[in-house]
C-alpha angles and dihedrals in degrees: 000000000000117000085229094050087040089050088047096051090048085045089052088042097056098042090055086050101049079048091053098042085047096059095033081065086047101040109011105102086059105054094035092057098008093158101056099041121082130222117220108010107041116192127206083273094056088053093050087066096041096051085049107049095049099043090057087052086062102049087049088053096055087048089054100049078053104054089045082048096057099036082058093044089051086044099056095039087051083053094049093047084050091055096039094054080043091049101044088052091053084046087049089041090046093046087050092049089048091049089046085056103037079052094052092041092048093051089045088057090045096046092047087045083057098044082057100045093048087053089054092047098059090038114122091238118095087215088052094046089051094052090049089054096044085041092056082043092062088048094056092056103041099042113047087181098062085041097108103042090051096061091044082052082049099047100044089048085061098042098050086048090057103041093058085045080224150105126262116279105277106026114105120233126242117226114271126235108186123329114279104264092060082052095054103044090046078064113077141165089241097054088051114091125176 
């Protein structure tokens, strides 16, 4: 039913029984007690059952305006739980759909933050090379996710520098004065002295 034709036919409702309650003031105790009551020439009896009658229509009127009040009243709070459940799971959708976002943009950062760090590591330049390692270490710590790739990047970068025995492309060599393990054991505690 439409919200206009079901407004119309409460409209129509309401104003029959404001009529009939009308005339039920005006001709009620007549018809209620029709037989005891007399028509023209109405004695103190016939007023006892006046003055009763309509006071209980009334009575029964403002019952009625109360019971229409409170089922109004039940109606529209029905109506605002409804809108607030609806609202809180729009609010719950909503906070999903931020975390969703705060967890991409923050893998985004964290993927462009590797990309960079990758590029210093393979840079000619021994200070580029360290803050590509300290930046992969970041990494490491902040993204528990990325921790492992970043130890197999690590270790592969280390691997490939001591297979080739060799610096990375670009940087120049020193001259070598022995391998590294003469050096080492030429080193020793004894031969330190504070």
């Amino acid at each position: 039913m439409k919200p206009q034709t079901r407004r119309l036919g409460l409209a129509v409702v309401g104003v029959v029984a404001a009529l009939a309650y009308a005339l039920l003031m005006w001709r009620g105790p007549w018809w209620a007690d029709g037989p005891h009551l007399r028509k023209e020439d109405l004695q103190p009896a016939d007023g006892v059952i006046i003055t009763g009658f309509r006071p209980m229509l009334v009575a029964l009127g403002a019952g009625a305006v109360a019971a229409l009040g409170l089922y109004y009243t039940h109606r529209t709070h029905r109506h605002a739980e409804k809108l607030y459940e609806h609202s809180q799971e729009q609010f719950a959708h909503v906070r999903e759909k931020d975390r969703e976002q705060a967890t991409l943009t923050r893998e985004g950062q964290v993927t462009e933050r590797y990309v960079e760090a990758i590029k210093l590591l393979g840079s000619g330049n021994l200070h580029e090379r360290l803050g590509g390692i300290y930046s992969l270490k970041r990494i490491m710590n902040d993204s528990e996710r990325d921790h492992r790739a970043v130890v197999e990047v690590l270790s592969a970068f280390v691997r490939t520098l001591a297979r080739s025995g060799s610096r990375p492309a670009g940087e120049a060599q020193e001259p070598q004065t022995g391998s590294l393990r003469n050096r080492l054991r030429s080193w020793s505690l004894t031969s330190w002295r504070p």
